[in-house]
C-alpha positions in Angstrom: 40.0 91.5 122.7 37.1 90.9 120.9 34.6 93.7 119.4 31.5 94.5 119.7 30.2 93.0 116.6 31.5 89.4 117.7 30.2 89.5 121.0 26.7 90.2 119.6 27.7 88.0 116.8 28.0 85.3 119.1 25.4 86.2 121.3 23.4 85.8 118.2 24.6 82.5 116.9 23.9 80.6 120.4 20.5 81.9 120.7 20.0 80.7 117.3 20.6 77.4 118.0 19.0 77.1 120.6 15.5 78.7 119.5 12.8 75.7 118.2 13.3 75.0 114.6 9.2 75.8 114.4 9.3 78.8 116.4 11.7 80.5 114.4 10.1 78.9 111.1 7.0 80.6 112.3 9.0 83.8 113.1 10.6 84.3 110.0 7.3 83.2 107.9 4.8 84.9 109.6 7.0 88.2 110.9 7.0 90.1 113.7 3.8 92.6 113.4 1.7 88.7 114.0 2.9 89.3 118.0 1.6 86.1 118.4 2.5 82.3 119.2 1.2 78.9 119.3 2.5 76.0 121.2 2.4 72.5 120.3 1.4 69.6 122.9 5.4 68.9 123.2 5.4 72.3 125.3 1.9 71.4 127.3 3.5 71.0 130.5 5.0 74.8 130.5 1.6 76.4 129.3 0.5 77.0 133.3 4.0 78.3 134.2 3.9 80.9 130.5 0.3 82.0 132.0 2.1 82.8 135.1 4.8 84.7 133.9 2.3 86.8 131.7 0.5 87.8 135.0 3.7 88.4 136.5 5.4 90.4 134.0 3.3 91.7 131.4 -0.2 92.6 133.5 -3.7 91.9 133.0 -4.5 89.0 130.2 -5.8 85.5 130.4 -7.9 82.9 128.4 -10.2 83.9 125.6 -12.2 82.3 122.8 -9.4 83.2 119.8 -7.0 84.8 118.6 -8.4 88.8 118.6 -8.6 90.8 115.2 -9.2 94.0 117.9 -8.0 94.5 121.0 -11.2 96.6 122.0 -13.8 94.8 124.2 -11.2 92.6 125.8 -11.9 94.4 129.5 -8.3 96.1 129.0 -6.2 92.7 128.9 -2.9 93.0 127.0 -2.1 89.4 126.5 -4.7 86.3 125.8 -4.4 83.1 125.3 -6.3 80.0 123.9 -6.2 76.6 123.0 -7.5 74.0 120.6 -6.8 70.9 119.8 -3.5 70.2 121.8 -2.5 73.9 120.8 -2.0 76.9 122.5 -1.9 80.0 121.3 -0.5 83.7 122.9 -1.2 87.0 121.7 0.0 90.1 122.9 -1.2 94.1 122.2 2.4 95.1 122.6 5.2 94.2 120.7 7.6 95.2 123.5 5.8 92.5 125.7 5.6 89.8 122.5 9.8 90.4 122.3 9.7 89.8 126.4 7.5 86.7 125.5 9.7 85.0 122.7 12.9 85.6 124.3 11.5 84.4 127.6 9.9 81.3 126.3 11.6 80.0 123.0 
């Protein structure tokens, strides 16, 4: 029977290899307090179905200029999104709804 540990240990190692090399580079680089994430063109095709999903499941957001240095001003959204040149970028207020975000998208 195996234990807790290897089943998260597991769990761990398969979502590991499956996350995008750059996405975790960026992860691991740029921490976890950025609560932020930019697409490259290779992912272009999901960014309408990622907006979606934000509406869905983490409430109000939606397109903006850039990324925000304050949240205040925003009308109350809790995610944005941009894009320039071929990249698209997500930010999120919350880190619970960043977390939601990765794990949903990466």
């Amino acid at each position: 029977m195996s234990s807790v540990k290897d089943i998260l240990d597991n769990a761990a190692a398969q979502l590991a290899n499956s996350i995008d090399e750059s996405i975790l580079f960026d992860l691991l680089t740029e921490g976890w307090h950025k609560m932020e994430i930019t697409f490259n063109k290779d992912r272009y095709h999901q960014i309408i179905d990622m907006e979606d999903w934000c509406h869905k499941h983490v409430g109000k957001g939606g397109w903006v200029w850039g990324s925000p240095s304050t949240w205040e001003g925003l009308d109350g959204k809790i995610w944005v999104m941009h894009s320039a040149f071929g990249n698209t970028t997500f930010a999120f207020k919350e880190q619970k709804h960043y977390t939601w975000f990765i794990l949903r998208w990466t």
